[in-house]
C-alpha positions in Angstrom: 103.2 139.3 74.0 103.6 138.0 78.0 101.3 139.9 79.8 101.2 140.1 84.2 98.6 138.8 86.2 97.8 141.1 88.5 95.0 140.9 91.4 93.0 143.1 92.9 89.8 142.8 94.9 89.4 139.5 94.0 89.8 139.8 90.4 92.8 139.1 87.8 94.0 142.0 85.6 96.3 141.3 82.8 99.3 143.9 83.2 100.8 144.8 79.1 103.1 147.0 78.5 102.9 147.5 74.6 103.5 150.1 71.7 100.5 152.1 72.6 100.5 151.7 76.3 105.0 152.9 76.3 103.6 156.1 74.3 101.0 157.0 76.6 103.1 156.8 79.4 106.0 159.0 77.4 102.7 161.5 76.6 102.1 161.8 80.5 105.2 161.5 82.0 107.7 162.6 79.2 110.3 160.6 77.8 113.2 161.6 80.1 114.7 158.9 82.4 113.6 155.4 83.1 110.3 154.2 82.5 109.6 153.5 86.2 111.1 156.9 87.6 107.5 157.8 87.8 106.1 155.1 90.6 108.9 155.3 93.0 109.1 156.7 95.8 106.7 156.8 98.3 105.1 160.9 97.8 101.5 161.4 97.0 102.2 161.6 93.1 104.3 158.3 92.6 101.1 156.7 94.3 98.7 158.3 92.0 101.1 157.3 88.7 101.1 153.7 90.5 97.1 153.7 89.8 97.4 155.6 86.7 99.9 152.2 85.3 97.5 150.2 86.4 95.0 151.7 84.9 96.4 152.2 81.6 98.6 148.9 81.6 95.5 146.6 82.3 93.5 148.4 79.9 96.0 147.5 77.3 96.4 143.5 78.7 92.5 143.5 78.5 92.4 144.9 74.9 94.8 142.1 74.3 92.8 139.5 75.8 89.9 140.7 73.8 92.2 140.6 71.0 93.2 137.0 71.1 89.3 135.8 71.9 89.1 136.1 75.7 85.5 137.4 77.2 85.6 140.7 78.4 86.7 140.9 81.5 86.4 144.3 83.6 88.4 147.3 83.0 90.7 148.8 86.0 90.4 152.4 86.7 92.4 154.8 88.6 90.2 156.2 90.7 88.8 152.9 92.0 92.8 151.9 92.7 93.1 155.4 94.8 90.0 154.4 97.0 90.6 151.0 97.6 94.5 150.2 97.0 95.3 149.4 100.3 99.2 150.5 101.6 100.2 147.4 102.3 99.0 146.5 98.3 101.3 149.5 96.3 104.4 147.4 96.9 102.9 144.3 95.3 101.2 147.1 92.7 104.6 147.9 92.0 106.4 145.2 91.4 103.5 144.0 89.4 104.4 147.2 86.8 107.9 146.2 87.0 107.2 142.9 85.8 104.9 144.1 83.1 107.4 146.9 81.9 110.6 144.4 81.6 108.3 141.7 79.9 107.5 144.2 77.4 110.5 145.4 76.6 112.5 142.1 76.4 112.7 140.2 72.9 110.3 137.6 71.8 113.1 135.4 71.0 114.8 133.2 73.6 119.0 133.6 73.3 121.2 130.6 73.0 122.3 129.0 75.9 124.8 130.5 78.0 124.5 133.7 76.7 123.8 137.0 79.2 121.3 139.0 78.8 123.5 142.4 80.0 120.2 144.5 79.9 118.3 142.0 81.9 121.7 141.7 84.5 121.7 145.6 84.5 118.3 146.0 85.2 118.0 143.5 88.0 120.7 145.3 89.9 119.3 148.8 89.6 116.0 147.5 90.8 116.7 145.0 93.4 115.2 145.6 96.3 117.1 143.4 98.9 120.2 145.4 98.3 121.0 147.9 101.4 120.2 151.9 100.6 123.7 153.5 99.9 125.7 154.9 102.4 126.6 158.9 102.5 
């Protein structure tokens, strides 16, 4: 499992997205859509699902850690990401959950070379943000 560093006051949190932690999110959120549907945007509520990711995707990466015969390390919580998650931080939050959410859904297993990775090519373009807002 890869996991995403991801830091925040001066500490590292490991970012997983894993069995339990795709569930939870489906138990919250519902299964409809895309996985990341639910921190876009830039409303009240996609900032609080931004902490609530954080919180349940480094909870995961730490149970991980713990797993593999790290030391504990802290554990994230939401409501310490809504006091102190500056604005200027939830793009970088983000793109961290991004990360974490592709890594976890991509195989373990590296292709041959040359091959394309359509999912991976797909994805990219949907969530590229360079590319200019479409025109009406």
């Amino acid at each position: 499992m890869k996991l995403t560093p991801f830091e925040f006051n001066g500490t590292t949190y490991y970012l997983l997205l894993n069995g339990a932690a795709m569930f939870d999110i489906y138990d919250q959120f519902g299964s409809e859509g895309s996985i990341l549907d639910h921190v876009m945007g830039n409303s009240r509520d996609a900032f609080e699902n931004v902490c609530w990711y954080l919180e349940e995707l480094a909870a995961q990466g730490e149970l991980f850690r713990r797993r593999q015969g790290f030391d504990n390390g802290p554990m994230l919580s939401a409501n310490t990401l809504m006091l102190e998650l500056s604005p200027m931080d939830v793009p970088r939050a983000r793109a961290a959950i991004k990360a974490a959410v592709y890594r976890g859904l991509l195989r373990e297993e590296e292709p041959p070379p040359g091959t394309v990775d359509l999912f991976r090519a797909e994805w990219e373009k949907k969530t590229d943000e360079n590319l200019p807002a479409p025109s009406t």
